[in-house]
C-alpha positions as CSV (number, residue, x, y, z in Angstrom):
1,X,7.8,9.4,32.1
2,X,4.2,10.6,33.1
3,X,1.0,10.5,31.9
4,X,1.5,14.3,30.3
5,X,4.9,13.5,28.2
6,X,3.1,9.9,26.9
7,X,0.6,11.5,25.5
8,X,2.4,14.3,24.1
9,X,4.7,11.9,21.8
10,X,1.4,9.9,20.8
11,X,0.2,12.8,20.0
12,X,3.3,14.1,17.9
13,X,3.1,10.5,16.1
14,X,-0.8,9.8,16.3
15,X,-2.6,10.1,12.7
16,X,-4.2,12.8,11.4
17,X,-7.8,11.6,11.7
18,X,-8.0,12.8,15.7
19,X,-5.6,15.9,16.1
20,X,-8.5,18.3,17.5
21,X,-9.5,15.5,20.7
22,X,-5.8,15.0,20.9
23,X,-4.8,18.5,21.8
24,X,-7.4,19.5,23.4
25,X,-7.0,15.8,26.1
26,X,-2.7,17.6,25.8
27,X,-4.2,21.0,26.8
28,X,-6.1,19.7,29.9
29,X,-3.1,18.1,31.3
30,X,-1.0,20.9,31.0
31,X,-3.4,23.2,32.7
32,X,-4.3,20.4,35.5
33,X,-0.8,19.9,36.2
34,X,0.1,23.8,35.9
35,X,-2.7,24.4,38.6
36,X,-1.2,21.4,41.0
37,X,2.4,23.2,40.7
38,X,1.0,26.6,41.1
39,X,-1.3,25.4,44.3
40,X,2.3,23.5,45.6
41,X,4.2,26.7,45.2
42,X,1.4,28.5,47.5
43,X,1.6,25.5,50.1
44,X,5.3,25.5,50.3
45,X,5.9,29.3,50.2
46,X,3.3,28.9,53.1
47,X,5.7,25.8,55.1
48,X,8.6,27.9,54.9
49,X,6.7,30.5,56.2
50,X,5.9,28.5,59.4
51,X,9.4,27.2,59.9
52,X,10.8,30.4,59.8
53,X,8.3,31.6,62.7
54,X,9.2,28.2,64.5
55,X,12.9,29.0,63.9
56,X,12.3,32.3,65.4
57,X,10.1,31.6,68.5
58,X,12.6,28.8,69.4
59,X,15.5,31.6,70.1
60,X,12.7,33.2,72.4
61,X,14.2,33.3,76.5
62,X,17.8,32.6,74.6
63,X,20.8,34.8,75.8
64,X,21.4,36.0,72.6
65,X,17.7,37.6,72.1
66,X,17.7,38.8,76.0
67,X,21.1,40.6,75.0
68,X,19.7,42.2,72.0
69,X,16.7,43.3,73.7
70,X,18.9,45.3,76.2
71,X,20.3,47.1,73.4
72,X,16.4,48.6,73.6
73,X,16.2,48.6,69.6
74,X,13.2,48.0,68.8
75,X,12.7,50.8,66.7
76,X,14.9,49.1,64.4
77,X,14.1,45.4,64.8
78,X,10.0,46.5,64.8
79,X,10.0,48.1,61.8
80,X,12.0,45.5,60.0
81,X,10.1,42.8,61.0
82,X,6.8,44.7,60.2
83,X,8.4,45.3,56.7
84,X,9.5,41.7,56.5
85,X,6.0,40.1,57.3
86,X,3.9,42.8,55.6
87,X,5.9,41.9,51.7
88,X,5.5,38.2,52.8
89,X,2.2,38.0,53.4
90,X,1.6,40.3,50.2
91,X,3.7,37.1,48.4
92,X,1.3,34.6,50.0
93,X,-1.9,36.5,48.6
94,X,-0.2,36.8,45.1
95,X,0.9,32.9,44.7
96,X,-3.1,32.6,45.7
97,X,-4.3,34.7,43.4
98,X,-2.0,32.9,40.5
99,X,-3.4,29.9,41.7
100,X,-7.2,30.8,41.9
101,X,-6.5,32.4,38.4
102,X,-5.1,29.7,36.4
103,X,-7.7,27.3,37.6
104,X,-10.5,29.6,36.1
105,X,-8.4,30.3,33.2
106,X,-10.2,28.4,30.0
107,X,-8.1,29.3,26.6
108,X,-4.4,28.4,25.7
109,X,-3.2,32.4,25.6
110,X,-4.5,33.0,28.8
111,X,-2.7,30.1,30.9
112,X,0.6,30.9,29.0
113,X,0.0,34.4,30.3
114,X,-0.2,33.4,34.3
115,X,2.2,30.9,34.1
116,X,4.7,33.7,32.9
117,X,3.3,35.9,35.6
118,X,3.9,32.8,38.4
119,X,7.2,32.6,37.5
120,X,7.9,35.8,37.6
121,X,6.3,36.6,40.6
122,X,8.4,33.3,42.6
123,X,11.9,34.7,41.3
124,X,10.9,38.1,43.0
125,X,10.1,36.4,46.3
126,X,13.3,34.6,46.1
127,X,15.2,37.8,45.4
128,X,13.1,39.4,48.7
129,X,13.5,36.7,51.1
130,X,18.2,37.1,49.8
131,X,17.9,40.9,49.9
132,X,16.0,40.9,53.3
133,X,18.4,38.4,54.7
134,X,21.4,40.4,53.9
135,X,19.5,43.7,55.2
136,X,19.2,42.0,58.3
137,X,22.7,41.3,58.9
138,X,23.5,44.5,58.1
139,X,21.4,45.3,60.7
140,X,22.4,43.0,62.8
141,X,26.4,43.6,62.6
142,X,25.5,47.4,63.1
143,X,23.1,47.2,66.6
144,X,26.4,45.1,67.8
145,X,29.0,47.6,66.8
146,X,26.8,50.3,68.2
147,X,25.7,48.9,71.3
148,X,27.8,45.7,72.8
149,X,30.1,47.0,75.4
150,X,32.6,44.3,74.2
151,X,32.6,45.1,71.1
152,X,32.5,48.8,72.6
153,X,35.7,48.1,74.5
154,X,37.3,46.1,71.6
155,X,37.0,49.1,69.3
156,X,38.0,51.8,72.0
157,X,41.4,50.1,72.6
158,X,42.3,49.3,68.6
159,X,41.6,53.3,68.2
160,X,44.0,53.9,71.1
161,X,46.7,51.7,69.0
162,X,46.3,54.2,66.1
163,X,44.0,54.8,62.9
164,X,45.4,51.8,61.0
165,X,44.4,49.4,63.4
166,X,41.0,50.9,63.2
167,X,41.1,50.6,60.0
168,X,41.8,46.6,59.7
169,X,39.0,46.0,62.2
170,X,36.8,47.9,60.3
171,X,38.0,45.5,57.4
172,X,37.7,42.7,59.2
173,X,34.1,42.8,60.2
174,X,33.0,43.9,57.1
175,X,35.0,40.9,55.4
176,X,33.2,38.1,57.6
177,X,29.6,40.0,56.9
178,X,30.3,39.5,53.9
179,X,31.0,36.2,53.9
180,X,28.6,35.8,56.1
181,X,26.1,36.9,53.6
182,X,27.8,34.7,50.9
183,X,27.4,32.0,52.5
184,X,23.7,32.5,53.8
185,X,23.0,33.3,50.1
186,X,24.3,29.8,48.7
187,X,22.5,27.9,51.5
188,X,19.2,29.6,50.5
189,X,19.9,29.6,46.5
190,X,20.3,25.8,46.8
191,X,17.0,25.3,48.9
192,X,15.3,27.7,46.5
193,X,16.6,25.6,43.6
194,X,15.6,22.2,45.1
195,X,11.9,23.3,45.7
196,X,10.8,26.2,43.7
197,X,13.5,25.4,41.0
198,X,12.5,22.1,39.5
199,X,8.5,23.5,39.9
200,X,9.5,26.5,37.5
201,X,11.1,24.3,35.7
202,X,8.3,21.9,35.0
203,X,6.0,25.4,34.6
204,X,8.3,26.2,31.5
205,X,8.0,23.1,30.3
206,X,4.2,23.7,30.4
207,X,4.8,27.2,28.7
208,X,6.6,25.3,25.6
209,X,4.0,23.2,25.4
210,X,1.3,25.7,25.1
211,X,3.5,27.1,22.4
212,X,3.5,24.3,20.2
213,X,-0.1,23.6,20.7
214,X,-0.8,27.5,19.6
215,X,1.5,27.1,16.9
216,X,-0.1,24.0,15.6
217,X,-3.8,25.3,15.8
């Protein structure tokens, strides 16, 4: 138990001779311990950031990239990637700004209101960073149905079998995107859980505190 939960039960118990320098010594804590998980959001959102750039320049000179390169693409890849840093960085400048903001932030209304706003704001970059991911291998399954010569080759002989065949191919490559995207989804959910899960979890524990201490004044 920390410091924060043992003083809120001695303050739920305490007497009623000290209730005003109780709540206000509860109120600092919450709002020093909202700013740390707010300026740990920013910091991690900002790790992942530069893992996902390592990740990336670590497939540079790799067959696979030299063979999507000479599908000459890049006015698909370009303007996805432009998309894809552009709304990050925007995410980075908000979960700044949240930060910057709650440490200025001096009443109990005020804090309740930007700790709402951070949560909301890291449950949309979550949903970006699952819908991008599936965009991309969208993407990605279409540049390789549209320009591989094996898959090229693959698809011209099927057709020559007759429609239905087509078909199941068709099916079949759609199926595995899918699951694919499934399973790219659950990996992510559960790293999103692990780290900005259990920090929006102790931020709505913050919130309901505030409540009770504006309730009670």
């Amino acid at each position: 138990m920390d410091e924060l939960e043992l003083l809120k039960k001695d303050w739920e118990t305490s007497s009623k001779n000290y209730p005003e320098f109780d709540k206000e010594e509860l109120y600092t804590l919450i709002y020093k311990r909202s700013s740390s998980i707010v300026k740990w959001i920013f910091i991690i959102s900002l790790l992942e950031f530069a893992f996902w750039t390592l990740i990336s320049f670590s497939f540079k000179g790799s067959k696979d990239l030299e063979k999507m390169e000479s599908y000459d693409v890049n006015y698909i890849l370009y303007p996805l990637m432009f998309i894809g840093y552009a709304v990050l960085i925007y995410f980075f400048y908000v979960f700044y700004k949240n930060y910057k903001s709650i440490t200025a932030t001096e009443n109990t209304k005020m804090l309740m209101e930007r700790i709402l706003k951070t949560r909301k704001t890291v449950k949309h970059y979550v949903i970006f960073n699952l819908v991008f991911m599936c965009i991309s291998i969208v993407v990605g399954v279409y540049i390789e149905m549209t320009n591989n010569p094996d898959v090229q080759n693959t698809l011209a002989r099927i057709q020559s079998e007759g429609d239905g065949n087509t078909t199941v191919f068709y099916l079949i490559v759609i199926g595995l995107s899918i699951f694919a995207m499934v399973v790219i989804t659950a990996i992510l959910l559960g790293f999103y859980y692990l780290i900005y899960g259990l920090l929006l979890k102790r931020l709505k524990s913050n919130y309901k505190d505030l409540k009770e201490l504006e309730t009670d004044s």
